[in-house]
C-alpha positions in Angstrom: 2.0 49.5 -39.8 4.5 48.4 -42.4 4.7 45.4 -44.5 6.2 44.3 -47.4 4.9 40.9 -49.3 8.0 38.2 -50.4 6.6 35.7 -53.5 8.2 33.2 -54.9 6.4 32.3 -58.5 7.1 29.2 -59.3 5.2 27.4 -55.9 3.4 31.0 -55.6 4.1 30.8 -51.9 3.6 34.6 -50.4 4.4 35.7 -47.2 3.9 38.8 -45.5 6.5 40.4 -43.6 6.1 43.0 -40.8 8.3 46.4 -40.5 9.3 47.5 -37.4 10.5 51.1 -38.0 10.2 51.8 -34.4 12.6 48.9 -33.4 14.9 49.2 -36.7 14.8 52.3 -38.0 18.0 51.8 -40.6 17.0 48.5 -41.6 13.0 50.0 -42.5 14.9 52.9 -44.5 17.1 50.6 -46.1 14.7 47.8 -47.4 12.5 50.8 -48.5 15.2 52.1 -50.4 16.4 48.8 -51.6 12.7 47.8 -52.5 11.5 50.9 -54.0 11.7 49.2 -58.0 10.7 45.7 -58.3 13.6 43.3 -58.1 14.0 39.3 -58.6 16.1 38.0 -56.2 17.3 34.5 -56.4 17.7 32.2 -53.4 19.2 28.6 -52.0 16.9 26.5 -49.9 18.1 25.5 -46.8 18.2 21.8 -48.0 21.1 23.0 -50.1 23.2 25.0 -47.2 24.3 22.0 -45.7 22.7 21.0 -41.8 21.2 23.8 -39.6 
């Protein structure tokens, strides 16, 4: 099984997400291309993107 972990620092919140190459073969390749150096990614909470 595949997994790659997500943290955000500042509230140290960590989550755990599961791969599915099996399901999505191009999107496992891709992330573990995409992944394979440590990045910092900024992101919007939904609060911000206006109402779901």
């Amino acid at each position: 099984m595949t997994s790659i972990r997500i943290t955000e620092p500042r509230s140290k919140l960590s989550v755990t997400a599961l791969l599915l190459p099996e399901k999505a073969p191009e999107n496992v390749a891709f992330l573990g291309a995409y992944l394979g150096r440590p990045r910092i990614i900024p992101g919007i909470h939904a609060m911000w993107t206006g109402p779901e």
